[in-house]
PDB file with one MODEL, atoms N, CA, C and O in Angstrom:
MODEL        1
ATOM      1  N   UNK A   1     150.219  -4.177  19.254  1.00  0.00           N
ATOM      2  CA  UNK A   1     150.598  -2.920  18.650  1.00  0.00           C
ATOM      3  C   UNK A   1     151.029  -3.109  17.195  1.00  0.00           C
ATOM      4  O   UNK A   1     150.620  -2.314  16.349  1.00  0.00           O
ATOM      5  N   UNK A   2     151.692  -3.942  16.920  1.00  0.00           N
ATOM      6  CA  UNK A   2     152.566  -4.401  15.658  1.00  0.00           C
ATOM      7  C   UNK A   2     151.140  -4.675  14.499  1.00  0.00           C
ATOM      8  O   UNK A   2     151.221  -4.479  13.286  1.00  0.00           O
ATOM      9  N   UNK A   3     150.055  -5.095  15.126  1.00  0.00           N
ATOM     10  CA  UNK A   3     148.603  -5.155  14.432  1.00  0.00           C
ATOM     11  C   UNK A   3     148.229  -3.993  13.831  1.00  0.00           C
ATOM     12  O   UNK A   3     148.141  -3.904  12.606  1.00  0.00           O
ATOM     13  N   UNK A   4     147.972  -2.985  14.664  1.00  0.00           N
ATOM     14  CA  UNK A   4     147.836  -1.841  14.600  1.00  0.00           C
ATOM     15  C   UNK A   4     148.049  -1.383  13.893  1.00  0.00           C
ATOM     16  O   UNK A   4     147.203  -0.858  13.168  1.00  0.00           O
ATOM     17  N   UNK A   5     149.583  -1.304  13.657  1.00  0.00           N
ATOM     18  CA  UNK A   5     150.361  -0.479  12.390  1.00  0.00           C
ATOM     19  C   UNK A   5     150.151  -1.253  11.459  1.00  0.00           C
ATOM     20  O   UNK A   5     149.728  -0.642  10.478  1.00  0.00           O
ATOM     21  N   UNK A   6     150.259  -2.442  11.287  1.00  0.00           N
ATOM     22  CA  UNK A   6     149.634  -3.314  10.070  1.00  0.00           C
ATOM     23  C   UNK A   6     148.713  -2.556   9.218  1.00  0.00           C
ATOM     24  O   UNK A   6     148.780  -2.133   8.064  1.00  0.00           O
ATOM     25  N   UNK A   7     147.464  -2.500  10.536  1.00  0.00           N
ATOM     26  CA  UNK A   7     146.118  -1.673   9.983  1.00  0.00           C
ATOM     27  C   UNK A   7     145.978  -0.809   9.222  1.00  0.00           C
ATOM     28  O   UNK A   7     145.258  -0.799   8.224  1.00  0.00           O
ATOM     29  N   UNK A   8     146.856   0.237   9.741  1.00  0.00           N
ATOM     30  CA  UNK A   8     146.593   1.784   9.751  1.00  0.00           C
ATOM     31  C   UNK A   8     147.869   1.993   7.937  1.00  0.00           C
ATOM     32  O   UNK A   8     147.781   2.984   7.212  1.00  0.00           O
ATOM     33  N   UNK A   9     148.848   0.829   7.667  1.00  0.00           N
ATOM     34  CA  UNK A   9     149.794   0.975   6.427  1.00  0.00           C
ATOM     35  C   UNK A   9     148.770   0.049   5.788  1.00  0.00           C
ATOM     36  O   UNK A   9     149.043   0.348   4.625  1.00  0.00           O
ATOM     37  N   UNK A  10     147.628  -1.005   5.649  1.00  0.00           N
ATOM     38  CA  UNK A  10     146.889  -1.312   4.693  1.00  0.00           C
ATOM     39  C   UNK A  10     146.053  -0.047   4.501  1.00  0.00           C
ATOM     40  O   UNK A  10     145.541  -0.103   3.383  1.00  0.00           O
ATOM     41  N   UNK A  11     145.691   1.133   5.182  1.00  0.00           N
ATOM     42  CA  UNK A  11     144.661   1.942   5.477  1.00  0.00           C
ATOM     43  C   UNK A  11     145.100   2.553   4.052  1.00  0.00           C
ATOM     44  O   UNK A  11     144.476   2.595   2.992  1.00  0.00           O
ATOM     45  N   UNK A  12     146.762   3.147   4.487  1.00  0.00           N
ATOM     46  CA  UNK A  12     147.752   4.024   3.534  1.00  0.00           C
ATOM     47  C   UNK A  12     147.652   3.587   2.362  1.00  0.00           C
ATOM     48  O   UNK A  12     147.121   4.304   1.514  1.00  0.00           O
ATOM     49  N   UNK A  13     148.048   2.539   2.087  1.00  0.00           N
ATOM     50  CA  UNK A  13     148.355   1.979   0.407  1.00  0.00           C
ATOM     51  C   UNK A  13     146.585   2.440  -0.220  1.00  0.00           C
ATOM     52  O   UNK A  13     146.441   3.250  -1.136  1.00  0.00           O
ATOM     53  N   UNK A  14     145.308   1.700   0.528  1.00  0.00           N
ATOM     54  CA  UNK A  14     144.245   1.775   0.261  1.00  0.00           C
ATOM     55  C   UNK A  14     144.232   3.385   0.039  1.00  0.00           C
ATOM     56  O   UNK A  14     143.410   3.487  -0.872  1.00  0.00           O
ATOM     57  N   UNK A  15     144.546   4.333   0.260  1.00  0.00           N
ATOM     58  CA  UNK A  15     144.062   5.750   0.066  1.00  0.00           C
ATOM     59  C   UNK A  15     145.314   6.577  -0.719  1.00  0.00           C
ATOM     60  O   UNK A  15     145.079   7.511  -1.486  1.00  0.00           O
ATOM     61  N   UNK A  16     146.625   6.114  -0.426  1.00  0.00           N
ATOM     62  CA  UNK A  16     147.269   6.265  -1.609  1.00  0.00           C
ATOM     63  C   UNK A  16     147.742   5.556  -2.924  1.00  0.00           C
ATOM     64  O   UNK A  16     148.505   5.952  -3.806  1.00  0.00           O
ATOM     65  N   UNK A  17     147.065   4.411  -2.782  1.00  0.00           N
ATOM     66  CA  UNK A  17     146.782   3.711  -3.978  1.00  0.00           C
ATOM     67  C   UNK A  17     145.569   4.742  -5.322  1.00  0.00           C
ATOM     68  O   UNK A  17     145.653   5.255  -6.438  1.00  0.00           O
ATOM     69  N   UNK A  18     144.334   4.482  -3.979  1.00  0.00           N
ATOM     70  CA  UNK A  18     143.433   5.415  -5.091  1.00  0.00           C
ATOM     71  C   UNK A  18     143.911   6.786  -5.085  1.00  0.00           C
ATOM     72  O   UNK A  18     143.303   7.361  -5.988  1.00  0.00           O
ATOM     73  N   UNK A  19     144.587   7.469  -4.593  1.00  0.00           N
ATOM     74  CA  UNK A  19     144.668   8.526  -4.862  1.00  0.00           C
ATOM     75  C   UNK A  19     145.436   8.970  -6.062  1.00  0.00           C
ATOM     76  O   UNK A  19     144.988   9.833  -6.817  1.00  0.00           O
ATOM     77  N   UNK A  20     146.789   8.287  -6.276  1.00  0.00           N
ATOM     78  CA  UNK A  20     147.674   8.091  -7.658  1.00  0.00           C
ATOM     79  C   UNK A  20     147.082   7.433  -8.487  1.00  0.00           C
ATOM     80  O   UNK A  20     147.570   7.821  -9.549  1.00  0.00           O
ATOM     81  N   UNK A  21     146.213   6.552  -8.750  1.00  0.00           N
ATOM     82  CA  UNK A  21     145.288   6.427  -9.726  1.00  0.00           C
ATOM     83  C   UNK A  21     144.713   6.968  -9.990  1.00  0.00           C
ATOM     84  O   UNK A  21     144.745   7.094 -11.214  1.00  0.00           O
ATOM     85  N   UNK A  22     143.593   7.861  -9.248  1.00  0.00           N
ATOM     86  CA  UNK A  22     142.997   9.509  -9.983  1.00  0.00           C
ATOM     87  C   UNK A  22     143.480   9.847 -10.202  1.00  0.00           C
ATOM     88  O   UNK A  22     143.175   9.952 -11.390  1.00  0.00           O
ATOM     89  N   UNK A  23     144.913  10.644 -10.001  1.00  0.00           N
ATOM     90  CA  UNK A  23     145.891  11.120 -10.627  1.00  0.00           C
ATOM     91  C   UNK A  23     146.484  10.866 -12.104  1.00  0.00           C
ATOM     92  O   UNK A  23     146.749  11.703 -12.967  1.00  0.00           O
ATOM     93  N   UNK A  24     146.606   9.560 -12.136  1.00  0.00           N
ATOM     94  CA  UNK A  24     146.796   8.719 -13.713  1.00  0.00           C
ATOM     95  C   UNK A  24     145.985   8.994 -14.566  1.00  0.00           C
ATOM     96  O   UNK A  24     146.385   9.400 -15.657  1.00  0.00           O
ATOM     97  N   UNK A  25     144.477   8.831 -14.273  1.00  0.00           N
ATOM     98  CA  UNK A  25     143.408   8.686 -14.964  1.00  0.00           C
ATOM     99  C   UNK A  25     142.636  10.213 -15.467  1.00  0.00           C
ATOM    100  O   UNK A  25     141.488  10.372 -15.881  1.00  0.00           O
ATOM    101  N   UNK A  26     143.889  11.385 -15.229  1.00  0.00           N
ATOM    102  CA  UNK A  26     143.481  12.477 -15.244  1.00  0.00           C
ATOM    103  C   UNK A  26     143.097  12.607 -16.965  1.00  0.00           C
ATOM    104  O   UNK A  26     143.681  12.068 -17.906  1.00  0.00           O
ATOM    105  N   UNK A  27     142.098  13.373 -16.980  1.00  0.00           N
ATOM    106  CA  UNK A  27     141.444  13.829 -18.601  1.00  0.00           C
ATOM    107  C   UNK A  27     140.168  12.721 -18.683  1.00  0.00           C
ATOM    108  O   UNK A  27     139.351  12.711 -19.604  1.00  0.00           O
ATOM    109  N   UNK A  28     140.161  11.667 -17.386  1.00  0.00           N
ATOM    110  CA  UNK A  28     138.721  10.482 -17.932  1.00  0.00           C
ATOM    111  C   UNK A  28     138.475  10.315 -16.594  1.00  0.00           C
ATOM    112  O   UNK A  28     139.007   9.795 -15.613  1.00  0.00           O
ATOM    113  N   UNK A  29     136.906  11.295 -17.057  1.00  0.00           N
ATOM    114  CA  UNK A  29     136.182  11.501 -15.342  1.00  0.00           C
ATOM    115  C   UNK A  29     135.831  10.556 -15.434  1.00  0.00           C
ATOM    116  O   UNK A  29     135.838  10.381 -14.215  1.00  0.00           O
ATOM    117  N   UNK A  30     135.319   9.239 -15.964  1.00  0.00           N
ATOM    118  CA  UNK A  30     134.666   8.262 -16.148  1.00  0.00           C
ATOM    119  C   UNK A  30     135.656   7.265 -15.020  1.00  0.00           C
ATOM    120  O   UNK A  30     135.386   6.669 -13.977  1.00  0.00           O
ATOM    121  N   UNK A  31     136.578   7.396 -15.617  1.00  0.00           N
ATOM    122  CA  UNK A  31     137.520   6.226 -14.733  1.00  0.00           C
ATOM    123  C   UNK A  31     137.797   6.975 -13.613  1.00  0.00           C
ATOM    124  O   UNK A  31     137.856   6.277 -12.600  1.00  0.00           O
ATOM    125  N   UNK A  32     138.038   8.449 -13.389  1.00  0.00           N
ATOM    126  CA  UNK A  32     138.036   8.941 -12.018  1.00  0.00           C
ATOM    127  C   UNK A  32     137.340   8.844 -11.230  1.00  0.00           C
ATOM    128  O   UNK A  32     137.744   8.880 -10.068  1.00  0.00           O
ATOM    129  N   UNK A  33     135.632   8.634 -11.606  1.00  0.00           N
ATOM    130  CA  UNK A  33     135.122   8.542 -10.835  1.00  0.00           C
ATOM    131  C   UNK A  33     134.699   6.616 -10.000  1.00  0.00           C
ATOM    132  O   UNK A  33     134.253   6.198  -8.932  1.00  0.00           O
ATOM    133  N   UNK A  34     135.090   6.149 -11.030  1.00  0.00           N
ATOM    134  CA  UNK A  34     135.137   4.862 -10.890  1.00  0.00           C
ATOM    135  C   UNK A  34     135.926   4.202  -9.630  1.00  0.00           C
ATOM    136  O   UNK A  34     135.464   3.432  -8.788  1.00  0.00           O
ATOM    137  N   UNK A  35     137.150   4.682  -9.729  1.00  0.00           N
ATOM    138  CA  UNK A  35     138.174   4.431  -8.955  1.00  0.00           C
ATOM    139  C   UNK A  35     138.198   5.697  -7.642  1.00  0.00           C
ATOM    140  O   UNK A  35     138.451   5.134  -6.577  1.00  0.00           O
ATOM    141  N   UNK A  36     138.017   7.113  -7.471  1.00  0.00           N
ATOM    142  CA  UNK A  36     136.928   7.406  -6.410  1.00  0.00           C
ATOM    143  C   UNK A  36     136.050   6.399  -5.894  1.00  0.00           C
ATOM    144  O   UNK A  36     136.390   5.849  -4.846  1.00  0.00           O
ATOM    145  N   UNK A  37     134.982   6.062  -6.449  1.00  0.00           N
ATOM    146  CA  UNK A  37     133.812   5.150  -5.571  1.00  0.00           C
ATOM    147  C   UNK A  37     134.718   3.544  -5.094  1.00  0.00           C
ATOM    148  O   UNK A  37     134.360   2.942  -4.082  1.00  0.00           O
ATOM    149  N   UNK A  38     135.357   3.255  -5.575  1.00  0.00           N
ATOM    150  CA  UNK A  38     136.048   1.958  -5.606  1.00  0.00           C
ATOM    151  C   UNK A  38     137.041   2.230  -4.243  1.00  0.00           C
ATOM    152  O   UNK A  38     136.974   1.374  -3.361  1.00  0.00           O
ATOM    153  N   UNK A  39     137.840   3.237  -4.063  1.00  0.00           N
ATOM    154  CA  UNK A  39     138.275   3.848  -2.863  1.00  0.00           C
ATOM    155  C   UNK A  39     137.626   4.228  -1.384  1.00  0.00           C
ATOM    156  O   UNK A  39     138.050   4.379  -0.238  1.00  0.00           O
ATOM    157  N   UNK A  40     136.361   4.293  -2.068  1.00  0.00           N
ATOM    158  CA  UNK A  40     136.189   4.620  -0.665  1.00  0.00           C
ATOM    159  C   UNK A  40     135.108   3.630  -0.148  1.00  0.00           C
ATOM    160  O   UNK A  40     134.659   3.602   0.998  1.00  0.00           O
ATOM    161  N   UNK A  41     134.705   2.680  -1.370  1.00  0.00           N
ATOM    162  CA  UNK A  41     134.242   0.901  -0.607  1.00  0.00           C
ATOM    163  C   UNK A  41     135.344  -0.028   0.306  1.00  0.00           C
ATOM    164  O   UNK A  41     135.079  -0.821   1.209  1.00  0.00           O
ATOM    165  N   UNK A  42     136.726   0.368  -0.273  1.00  0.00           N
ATOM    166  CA  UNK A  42     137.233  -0.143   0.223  1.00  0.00           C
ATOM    167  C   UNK A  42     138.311   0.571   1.520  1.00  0.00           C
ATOM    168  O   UNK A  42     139.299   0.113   2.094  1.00  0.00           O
ATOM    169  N   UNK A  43     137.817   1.455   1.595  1.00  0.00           N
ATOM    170  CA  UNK A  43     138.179   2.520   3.245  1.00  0.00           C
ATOM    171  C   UNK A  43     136.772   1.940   3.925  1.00  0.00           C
ATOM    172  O   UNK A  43     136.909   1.478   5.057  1.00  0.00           O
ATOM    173  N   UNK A  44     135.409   1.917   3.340  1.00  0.00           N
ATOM    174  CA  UNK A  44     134.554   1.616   4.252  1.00  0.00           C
ATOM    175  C   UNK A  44     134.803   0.029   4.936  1.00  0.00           C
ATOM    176  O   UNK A  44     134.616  -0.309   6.105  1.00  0.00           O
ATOM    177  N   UNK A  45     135.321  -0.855   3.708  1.00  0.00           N
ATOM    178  CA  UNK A  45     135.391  -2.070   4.421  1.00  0.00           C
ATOM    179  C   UNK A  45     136.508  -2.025   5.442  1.00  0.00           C
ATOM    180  O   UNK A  45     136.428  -2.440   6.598  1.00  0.00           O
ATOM    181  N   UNK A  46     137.847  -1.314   4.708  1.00  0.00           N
ATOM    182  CA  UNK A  46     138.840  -1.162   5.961  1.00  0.00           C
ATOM    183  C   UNK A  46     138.329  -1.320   7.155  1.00  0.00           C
ATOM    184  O   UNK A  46     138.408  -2.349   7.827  1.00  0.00           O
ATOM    185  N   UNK A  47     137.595   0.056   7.569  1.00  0.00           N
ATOM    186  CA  UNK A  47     136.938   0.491   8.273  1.00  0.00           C
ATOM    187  C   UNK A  47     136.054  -0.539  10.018  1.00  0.00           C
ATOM    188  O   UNK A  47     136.002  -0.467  11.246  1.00  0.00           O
ATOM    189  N   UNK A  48     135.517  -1.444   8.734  1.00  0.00           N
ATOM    190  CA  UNK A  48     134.469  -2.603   9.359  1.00  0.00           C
ATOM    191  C   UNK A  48     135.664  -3.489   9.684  1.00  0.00           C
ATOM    192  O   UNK A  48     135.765  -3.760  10.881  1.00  0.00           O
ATOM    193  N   UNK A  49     136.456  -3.923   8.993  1.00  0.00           N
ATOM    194  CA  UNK A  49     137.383  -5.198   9.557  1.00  0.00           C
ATOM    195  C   UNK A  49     138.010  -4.699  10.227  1.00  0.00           C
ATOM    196  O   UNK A  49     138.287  -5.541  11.081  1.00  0.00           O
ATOM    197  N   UNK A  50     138.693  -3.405  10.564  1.00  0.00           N
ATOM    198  CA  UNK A  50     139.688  -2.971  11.617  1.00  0.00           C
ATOM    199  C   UNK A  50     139.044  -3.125  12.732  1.00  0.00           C
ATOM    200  O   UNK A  50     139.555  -3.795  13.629  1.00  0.00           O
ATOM    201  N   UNK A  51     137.995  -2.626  12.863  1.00  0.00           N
ATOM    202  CA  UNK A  51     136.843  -2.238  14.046  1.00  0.00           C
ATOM    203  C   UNK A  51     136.230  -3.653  14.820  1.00  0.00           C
ATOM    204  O   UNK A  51     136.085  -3.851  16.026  1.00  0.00           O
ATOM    205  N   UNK A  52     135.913  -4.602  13.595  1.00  0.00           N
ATOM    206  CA  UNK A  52     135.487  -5.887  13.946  1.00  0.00           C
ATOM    207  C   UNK A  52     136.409  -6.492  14.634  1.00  0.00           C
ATOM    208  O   UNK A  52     136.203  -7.091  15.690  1.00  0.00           O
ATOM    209  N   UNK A  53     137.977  -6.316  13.818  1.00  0.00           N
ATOM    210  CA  UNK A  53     139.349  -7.130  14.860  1.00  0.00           C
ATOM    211  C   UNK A  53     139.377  -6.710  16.249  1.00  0.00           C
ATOM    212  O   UNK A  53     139.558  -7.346  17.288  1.00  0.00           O
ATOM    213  N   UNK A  54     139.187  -5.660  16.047  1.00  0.00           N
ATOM    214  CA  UNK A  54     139.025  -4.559  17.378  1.00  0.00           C
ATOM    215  C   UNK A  54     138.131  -4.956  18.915  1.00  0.00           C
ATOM    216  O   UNK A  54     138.156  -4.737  20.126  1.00  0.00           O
ATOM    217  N   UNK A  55     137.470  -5.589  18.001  1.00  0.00           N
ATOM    218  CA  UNK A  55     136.210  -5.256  19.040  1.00  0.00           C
ATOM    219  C   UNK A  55     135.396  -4.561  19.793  1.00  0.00           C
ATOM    220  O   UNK A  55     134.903  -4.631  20.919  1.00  0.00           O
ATOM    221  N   UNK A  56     135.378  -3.437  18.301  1.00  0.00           N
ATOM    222  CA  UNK A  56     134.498  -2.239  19.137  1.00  0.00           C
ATOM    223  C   UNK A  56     133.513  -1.800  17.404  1.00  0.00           C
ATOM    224  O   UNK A  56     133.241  -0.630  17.136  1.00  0.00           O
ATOM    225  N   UNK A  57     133.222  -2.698  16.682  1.00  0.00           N
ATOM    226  CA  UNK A  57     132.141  -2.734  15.752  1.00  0.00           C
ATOM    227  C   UNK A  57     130.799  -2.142  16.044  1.00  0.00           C
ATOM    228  O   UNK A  57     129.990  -3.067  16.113  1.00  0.00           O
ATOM    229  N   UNK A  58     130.262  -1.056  16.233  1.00  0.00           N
ATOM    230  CA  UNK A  58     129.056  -0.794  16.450  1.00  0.00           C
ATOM    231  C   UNK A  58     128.167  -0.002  15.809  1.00  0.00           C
ATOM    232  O   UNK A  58     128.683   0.745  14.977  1.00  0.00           O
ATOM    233  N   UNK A  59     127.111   0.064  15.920  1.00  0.00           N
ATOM    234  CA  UNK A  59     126.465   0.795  14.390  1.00  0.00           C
ATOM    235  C   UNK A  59     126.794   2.110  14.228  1.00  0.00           C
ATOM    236  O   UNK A  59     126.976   2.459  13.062  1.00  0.00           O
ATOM    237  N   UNK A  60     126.937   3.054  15.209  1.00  0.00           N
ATOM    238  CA  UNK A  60     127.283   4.082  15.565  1.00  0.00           C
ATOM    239  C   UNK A  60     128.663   4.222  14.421  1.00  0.00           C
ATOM    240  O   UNK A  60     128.561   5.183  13.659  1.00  0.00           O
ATOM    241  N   UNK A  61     129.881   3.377  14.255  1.00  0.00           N
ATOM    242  CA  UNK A  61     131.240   3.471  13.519  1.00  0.00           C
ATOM    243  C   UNK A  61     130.557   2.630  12.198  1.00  0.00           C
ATOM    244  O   UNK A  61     131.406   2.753  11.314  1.00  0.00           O
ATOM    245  N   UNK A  62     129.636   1.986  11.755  1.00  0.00           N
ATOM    246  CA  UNK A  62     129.839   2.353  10.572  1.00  0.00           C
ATOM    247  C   UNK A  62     128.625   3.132   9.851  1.00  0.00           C
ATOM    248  O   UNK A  62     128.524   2.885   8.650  1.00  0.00           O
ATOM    249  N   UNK A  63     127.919   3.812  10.260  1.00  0.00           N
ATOM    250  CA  UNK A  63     127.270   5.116   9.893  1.00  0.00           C
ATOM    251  C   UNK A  63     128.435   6.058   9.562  1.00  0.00           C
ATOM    252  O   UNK A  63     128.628   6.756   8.567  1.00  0.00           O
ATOM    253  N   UNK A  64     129.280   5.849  10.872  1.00  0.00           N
ATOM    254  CA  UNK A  64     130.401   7.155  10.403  1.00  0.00           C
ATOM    255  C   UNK A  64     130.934   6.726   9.078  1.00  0.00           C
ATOM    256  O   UNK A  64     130.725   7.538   8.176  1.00  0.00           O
ATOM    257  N   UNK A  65     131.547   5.687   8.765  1.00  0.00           N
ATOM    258  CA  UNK A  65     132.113   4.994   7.814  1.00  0.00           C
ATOM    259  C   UNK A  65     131.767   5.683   6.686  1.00  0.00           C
ATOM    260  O   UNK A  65     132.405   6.497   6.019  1.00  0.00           O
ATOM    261  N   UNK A  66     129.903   4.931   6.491  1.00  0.00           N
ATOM    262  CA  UNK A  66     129.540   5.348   5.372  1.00  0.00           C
ATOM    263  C   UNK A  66     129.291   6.479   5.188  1.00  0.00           C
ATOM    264  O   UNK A  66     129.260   6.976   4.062  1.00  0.00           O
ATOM    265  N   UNK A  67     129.111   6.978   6.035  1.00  0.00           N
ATOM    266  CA  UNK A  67     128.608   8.895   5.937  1.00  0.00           C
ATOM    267  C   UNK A  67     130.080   9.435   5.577  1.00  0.00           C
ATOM    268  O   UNK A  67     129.825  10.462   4.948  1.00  0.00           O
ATOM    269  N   UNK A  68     131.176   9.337   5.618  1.00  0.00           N
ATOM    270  CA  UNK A  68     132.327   9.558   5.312  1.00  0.00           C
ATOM    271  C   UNK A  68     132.785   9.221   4.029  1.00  0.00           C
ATOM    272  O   UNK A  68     133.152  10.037   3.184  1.00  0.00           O
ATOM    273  N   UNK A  69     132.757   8.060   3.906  1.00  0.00           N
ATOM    274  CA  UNK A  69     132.698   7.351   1.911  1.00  0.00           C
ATOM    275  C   UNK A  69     131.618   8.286   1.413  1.00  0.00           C
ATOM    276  O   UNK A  69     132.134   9.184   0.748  1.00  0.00           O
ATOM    277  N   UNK A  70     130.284   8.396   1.499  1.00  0.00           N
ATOM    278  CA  UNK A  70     129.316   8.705   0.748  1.00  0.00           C
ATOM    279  C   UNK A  70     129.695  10.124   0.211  1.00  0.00           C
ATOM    280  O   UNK A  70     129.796  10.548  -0.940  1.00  0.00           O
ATOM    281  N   UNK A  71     129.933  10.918   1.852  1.00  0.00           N
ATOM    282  CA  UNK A  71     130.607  12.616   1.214  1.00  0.00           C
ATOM    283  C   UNK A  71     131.645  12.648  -0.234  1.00  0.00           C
ATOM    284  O   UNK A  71     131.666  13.567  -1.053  1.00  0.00           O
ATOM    285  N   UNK A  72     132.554  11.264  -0.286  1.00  0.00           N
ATOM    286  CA  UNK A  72     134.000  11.886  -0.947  1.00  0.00           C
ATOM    287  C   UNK A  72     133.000  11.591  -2.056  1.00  0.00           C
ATOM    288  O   UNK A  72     132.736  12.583  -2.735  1.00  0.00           O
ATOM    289  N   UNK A  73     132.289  10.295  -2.456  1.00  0.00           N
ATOM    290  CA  UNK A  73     131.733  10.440  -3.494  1.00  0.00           C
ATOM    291  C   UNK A  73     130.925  11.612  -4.343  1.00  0.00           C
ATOM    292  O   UNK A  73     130.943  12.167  -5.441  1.00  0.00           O
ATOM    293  N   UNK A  74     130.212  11.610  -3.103  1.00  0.00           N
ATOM    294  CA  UNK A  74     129.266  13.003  -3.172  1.00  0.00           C
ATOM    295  C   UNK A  74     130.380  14.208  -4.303  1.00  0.00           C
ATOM    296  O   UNK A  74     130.339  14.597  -5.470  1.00  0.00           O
ATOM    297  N   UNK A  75     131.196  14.400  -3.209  1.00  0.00           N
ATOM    298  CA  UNK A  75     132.330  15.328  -3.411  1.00  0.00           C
ATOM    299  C   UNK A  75     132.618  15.278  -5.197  1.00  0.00           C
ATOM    300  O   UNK A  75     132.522  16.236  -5.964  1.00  0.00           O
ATOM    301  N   UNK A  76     132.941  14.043  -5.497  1.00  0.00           N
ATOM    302  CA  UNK A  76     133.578  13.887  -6.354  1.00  0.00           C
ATOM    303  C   UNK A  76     132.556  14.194  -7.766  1.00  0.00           C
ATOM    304  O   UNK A  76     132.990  14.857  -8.708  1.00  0.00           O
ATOM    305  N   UNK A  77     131.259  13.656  -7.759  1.00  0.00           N
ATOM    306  CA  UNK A  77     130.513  13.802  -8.092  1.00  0.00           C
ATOM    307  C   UNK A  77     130.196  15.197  -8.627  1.00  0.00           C
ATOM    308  O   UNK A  77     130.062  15.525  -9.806  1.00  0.00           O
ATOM    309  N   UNK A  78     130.109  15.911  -7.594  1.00  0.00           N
ATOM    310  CA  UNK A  78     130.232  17.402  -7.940  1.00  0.00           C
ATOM    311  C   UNK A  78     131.603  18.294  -8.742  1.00  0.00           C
ATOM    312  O   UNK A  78     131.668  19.275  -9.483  1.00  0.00           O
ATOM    313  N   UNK A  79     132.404  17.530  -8.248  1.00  0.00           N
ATOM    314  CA  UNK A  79     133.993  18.214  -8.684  1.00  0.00           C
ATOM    315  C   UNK A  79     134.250  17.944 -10.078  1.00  0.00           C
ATOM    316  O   UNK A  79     134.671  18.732 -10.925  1.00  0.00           O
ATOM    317  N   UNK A  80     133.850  16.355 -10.244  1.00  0.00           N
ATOM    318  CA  UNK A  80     133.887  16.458 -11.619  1.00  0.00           C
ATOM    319  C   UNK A  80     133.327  16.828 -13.002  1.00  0.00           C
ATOM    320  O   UNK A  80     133.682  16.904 -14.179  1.00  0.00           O
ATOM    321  N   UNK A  81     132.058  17.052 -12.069  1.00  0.00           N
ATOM    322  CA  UNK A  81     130.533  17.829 -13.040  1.00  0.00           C
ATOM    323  C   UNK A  81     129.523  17.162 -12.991  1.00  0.00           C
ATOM    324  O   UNK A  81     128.540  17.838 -13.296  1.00  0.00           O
ATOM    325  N   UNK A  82     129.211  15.759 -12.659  1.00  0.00           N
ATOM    326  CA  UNK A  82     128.555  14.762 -13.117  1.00  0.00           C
ATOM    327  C   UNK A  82     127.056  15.344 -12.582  1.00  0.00           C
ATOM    328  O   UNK A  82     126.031  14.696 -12.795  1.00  0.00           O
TER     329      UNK A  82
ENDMDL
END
């Protein structure tokens, strides 16, 4: 269990890390979007090593993964004008 929560507070820092850095980097879509895509490579890897410790890695979870990263990019992409 104590793993677990390990997991899920590297998950946190990883998504509120990038998230207060877009925040910082407000007025330079350039670096927003940088650090967007950089966020959510590293939620996708989260993702794979939690799952792999796990032992329940299957292609099925990281389709979701990436189909999940790809949207915020997507997202961002659009939000910022690009």
């Amino acid at each position: 269990m104590k793993g677990h929560i390990l997991h899920f507070i590297v998950l946190l820092l990883i998504l509120a890390g990038g998230t207060g850095m877009f925040f910082l980097a407000h007025g330079n879509t350039g670096l927003q979007l940088m650090i967007g895509v950089v966020t959510s490579v590293a939620y996708i890897a989260w993702g794979m090593i939690h799952h792999a410790m796990q032992g329940d890695l299957h292609r099925k979870v990281v389709i979701e993964y990436i189909f999940v990263g790809s949207i915020a990019i997507i997202l961002l992409f659009i939000v910022l004008g690009y």
